[in-house]
C-alpha positions, 0 to 999 in steps of 0.5 A: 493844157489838158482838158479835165474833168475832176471827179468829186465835189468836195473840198478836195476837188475844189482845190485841185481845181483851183490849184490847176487854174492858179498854176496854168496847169489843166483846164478844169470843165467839169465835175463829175460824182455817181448820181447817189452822190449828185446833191449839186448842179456846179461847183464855182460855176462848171458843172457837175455831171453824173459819173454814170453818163460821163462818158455820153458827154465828156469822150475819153478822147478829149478829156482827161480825167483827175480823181479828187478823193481821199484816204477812204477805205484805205484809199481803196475808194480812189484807187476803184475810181481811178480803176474804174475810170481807166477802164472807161478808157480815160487817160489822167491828169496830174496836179503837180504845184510848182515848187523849187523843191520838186527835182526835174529826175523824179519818176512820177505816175498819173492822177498825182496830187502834190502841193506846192509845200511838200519837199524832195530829195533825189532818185525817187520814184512815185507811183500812180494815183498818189496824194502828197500834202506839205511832206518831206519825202528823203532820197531814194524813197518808193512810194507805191500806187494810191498812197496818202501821205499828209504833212509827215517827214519820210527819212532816205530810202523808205518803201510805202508799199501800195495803199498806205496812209501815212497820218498827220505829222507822222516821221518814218526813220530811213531804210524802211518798208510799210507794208501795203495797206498800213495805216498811221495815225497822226504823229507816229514815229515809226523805225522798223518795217510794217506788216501788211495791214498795220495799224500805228495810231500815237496814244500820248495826247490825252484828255485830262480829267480836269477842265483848263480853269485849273491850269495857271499859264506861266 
């Protein structure tokens, strides 16, 4: 196993940490966050160091490095990380989750997030710096370096180009483009292909004027 240190404190990195213990997948070390963000010592008892003097103590010749961020700034603030990191001459771990649904073809880059509820068909090709929670993603789709999808339904043959975010229950219809920096909201259906830096956001749930006292279940 690898040794890693994870950058980032928050709910997101304490469960890659967890879920590379629980899967004898890496060892986790440490934590590691810029100093304005240092509010902590240690996180389940490993460390948190400060970004800035990681390379003083944890060598890029050791250990590995995984980003535990989200979709910020159009994932954006990940991909400056993982960037930045690289830079520092830092190879990447992946935490991939076992699961009888991920197929041995698939192409898959570094500092990859995939849980053990999402599901894959074949020929698929998954770039670098990656998130993908509880989704099923169809035959021969691409998706692009430092994308975000979360709990969506992507039919065959669909291209997510770099940096898109890919909401909440979101379906995208087959032999489809989204251009690069395309957000989804949560529950969007999309058919057609995106332009670069759209926004699709599903309007059909609103707040009713009334309150619930007014509604008789049946």
């Amino acid at each position: 196993m690898d040794k890693v240190i994870i950058y980032g404190t928050g709910r997101h990195a304490e469960l890659v940490a967890w879920e590379m213990k629980k899967y004898h997948l890496n060892e986790v070390v440490a934590f590691t966050v810029k100093e304005e963000h240092l509010t902590k010592e240690e996180v389940n008892g490993l460390p948190v160091v400060p970004y800035e003097k990681i390379t003083e103590i944890y060598s890029s010749d050791t250990y590995k490095m995984f980003i535990a961020v989200g979709p910020q700034l159009v994932n954006r603030a990940r991909e400056e990380l993982y960037l930045d990191a690289k830079a520092k001459g830092y190879s990447f771990a992946n935490c991939v989750c076992p699961s009888p649904n991920f197929p041995e073809d698939i192409v898959i880059g570094e500092n990859v997030y995939i849980d053990a509820f999402s599901w894959f068909s074949g020929f698929i090709e998954i770039g670098n710096n990656v998130t993908i929670i509880a989704s099923m993603i169809g035959h021969h789709c691409k998706i692009g370096d430092n994308c975000f999808i979360s709990a969506s339904t992507l039919a065959g043959n669909v291209t997510l180009e770099k940096n898109v975010f890919v909401g909440l229950s979101s379906t995208l219809g087959p032999n489809i483009t989204l251009g690069e920096y395309t957000v989804l909201g949560m529950g969007c259906t999309v058919s057609k292909n995106t332009e670069p830096a759209s926004v699709y956001l599903n309007q059909a749930t609103q707040k009713q004027r009334f309150d619930s006292s007014k509604i008789k279940l049946l």
